[in-house]
N, CA, C and O of each residue as an XYZ file, in Angstrom:
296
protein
N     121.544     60.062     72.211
C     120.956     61.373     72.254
C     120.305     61.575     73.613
O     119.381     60.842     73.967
N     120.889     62.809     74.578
C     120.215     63.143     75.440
C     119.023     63.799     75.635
O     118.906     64.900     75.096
N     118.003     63.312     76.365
C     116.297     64.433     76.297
C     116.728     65.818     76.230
O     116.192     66.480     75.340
N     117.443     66.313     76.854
C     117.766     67.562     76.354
C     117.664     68.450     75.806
O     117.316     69.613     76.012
N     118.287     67.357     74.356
C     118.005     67.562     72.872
C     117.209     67.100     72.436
O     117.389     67.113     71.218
N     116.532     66.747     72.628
C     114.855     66.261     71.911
C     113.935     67.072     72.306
O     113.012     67.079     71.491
N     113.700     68.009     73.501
C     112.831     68.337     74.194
C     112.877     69.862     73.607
O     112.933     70.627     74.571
N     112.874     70.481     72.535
C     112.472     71.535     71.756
C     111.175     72.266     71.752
O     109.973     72.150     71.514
N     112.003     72.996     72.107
C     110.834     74.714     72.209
C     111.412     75.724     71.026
O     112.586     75.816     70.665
N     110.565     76.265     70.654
C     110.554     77.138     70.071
C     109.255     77.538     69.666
O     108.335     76.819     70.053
N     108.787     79.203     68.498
C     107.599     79.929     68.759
C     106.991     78.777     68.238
O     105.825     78.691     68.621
N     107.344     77.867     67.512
C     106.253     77.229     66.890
C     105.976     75.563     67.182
O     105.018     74.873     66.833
N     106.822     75.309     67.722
C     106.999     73.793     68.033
C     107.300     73.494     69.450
O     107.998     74.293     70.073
N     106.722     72.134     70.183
C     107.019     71.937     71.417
C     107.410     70.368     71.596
O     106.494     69.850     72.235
N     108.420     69.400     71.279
C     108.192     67.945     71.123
C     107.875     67.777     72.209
O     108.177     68.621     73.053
N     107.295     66.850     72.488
C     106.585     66.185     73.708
C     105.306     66.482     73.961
O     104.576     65.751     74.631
N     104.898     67.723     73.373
C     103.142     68.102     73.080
C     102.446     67.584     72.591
O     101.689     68.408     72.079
N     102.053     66.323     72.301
C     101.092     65.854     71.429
C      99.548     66.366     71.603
O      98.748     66.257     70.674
N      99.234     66.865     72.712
C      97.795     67.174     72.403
C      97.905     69.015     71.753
O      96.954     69.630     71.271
N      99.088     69.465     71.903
C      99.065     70.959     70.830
C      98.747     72.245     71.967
O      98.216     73.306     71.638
N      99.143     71.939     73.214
C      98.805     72.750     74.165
C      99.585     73.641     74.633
O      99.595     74.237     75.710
N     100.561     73.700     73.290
C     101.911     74.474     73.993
C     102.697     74.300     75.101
O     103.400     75.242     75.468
N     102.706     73.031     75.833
C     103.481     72.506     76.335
C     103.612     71.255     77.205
O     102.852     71.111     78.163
N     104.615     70.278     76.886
C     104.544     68.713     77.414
C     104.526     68.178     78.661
O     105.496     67.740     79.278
N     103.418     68.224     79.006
C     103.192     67.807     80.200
C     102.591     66.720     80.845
O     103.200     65.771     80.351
N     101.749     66.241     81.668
C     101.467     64.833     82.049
C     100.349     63.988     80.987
O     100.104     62.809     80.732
N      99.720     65.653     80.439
C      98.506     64.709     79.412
C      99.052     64.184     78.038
O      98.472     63.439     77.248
N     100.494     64.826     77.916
C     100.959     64.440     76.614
C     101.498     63.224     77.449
O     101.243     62.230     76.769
N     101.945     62.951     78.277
C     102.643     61.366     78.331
C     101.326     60.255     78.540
O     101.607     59.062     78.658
N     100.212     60.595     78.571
C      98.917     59.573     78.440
C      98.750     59.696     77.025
O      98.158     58.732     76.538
N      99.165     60.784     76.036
C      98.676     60.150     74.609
C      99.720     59.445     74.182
O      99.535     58.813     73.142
N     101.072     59.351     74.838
C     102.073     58.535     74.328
C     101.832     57.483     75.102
O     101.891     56.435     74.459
N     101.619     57.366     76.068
C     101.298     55.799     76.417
C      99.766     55.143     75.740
O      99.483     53.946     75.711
N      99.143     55.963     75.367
C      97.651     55.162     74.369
C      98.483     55.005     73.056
O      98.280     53.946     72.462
N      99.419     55.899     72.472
C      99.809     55.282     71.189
C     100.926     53.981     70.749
O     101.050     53.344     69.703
N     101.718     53.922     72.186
C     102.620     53.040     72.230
C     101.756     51.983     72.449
O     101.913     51.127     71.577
N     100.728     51.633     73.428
C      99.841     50.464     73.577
C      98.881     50.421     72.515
O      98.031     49.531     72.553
N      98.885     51.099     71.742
C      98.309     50.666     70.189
C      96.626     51.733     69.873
O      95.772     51.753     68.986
N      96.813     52.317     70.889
C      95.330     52.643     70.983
C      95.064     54.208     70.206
O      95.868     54.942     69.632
N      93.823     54.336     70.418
C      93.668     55.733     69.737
C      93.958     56.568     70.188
O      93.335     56.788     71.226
N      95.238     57.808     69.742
C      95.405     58.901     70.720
C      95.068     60.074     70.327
O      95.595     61.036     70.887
N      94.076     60.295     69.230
C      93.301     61.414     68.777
C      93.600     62.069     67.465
O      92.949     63.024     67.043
N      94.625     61.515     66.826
C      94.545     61.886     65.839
C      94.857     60.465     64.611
O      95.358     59.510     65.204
N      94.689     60.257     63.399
C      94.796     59.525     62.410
C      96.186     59.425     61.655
O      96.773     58.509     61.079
N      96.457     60.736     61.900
C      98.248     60.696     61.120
C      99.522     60.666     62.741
O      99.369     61.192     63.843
N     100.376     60.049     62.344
C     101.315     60.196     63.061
C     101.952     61.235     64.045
O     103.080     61.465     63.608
N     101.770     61.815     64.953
C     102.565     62.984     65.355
C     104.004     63.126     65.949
O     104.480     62.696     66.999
N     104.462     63.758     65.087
C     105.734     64.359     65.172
C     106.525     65.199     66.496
O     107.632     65.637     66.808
N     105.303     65.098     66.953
C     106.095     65.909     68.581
C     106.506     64.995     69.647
O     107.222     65.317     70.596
N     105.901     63.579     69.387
C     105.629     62.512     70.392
C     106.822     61.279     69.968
O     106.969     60.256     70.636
N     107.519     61.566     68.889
C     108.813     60.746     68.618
C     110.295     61.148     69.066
O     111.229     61.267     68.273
N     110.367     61.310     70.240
C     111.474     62.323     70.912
C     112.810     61.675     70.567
O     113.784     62.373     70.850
N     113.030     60.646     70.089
C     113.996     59.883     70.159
C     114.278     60.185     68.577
O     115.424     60.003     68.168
N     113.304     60.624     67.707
C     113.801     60.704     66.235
C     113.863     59.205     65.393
O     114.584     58.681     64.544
N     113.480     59.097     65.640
C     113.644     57.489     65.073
C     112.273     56.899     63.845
O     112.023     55.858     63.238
N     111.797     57.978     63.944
C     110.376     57.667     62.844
C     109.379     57.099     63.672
O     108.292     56.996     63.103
N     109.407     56.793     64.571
C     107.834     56.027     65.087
C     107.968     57.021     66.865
O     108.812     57.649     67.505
N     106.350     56.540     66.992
C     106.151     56.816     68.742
C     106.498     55.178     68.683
O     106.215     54.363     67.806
N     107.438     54.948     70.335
C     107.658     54.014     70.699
C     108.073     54.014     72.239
O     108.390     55.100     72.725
N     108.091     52.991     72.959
C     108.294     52.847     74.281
C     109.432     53.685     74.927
O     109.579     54.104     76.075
N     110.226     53.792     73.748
C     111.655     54.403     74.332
C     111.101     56.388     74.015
O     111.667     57.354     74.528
N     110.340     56.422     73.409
C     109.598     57.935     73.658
C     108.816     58.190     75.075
O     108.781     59.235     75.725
N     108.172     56.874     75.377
C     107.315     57.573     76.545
C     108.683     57.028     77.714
O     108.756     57.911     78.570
N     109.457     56.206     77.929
C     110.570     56.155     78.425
C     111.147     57.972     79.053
O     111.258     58.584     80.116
N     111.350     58.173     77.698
C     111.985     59.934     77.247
C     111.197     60.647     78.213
O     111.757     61.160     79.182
N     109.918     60.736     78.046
C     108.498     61.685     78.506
C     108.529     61.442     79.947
O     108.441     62.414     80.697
N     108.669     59.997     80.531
C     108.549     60.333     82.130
C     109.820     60.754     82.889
O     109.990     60.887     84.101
N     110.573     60.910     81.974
C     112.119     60.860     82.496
C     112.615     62.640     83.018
O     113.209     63.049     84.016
N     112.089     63.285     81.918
C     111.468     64.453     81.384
C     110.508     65.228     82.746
O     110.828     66.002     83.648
N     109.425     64.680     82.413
C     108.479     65.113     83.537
C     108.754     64.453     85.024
O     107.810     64.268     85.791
N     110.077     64.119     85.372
C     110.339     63.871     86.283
C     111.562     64.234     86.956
O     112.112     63.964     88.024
N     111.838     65.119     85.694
C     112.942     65.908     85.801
C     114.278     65.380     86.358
O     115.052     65.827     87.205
N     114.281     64.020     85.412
C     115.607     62.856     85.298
C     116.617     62.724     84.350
O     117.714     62.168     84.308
N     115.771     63.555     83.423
C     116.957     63.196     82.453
C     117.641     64.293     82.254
O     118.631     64.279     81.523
């Protein structure tokens, strides 16, 4: 799966937003790198915008996705 397709906009959803700011940008790839290194990234339940890969979890290969993204690589 290419970022491409993971990287969804629409009125109501933005993947890669985890802080809910309407759009994924450098502060959402610091809450994916605090959640991949285990740490607290502000919320208690899982978020769904920050699993770009679809795979059920935030994981390395998400923030992988996120700088690739904001670096306008992939």
């Amino acid at each position: 799966m290419q970022l491409a397709e993971v990287m969804v906009y629409s009125s109501d959803l933005c993947y890669g937003d985890l802080n809910c700011d309407g759009i994924a940008d450098i502060k959402d790839l610091i809450v994916i790198k605090k959640a991949v290194s285990g740490g607290n990234y502000g919320s208690s339940e899982p978020n769904v915008f920050g699993d770009l890969n679809c795979d059920g979890e935030i994981s390395a290969s998400d923030l992988v996705a996120m700088r690739k993204y904001l670096l306008g690589i992939a």
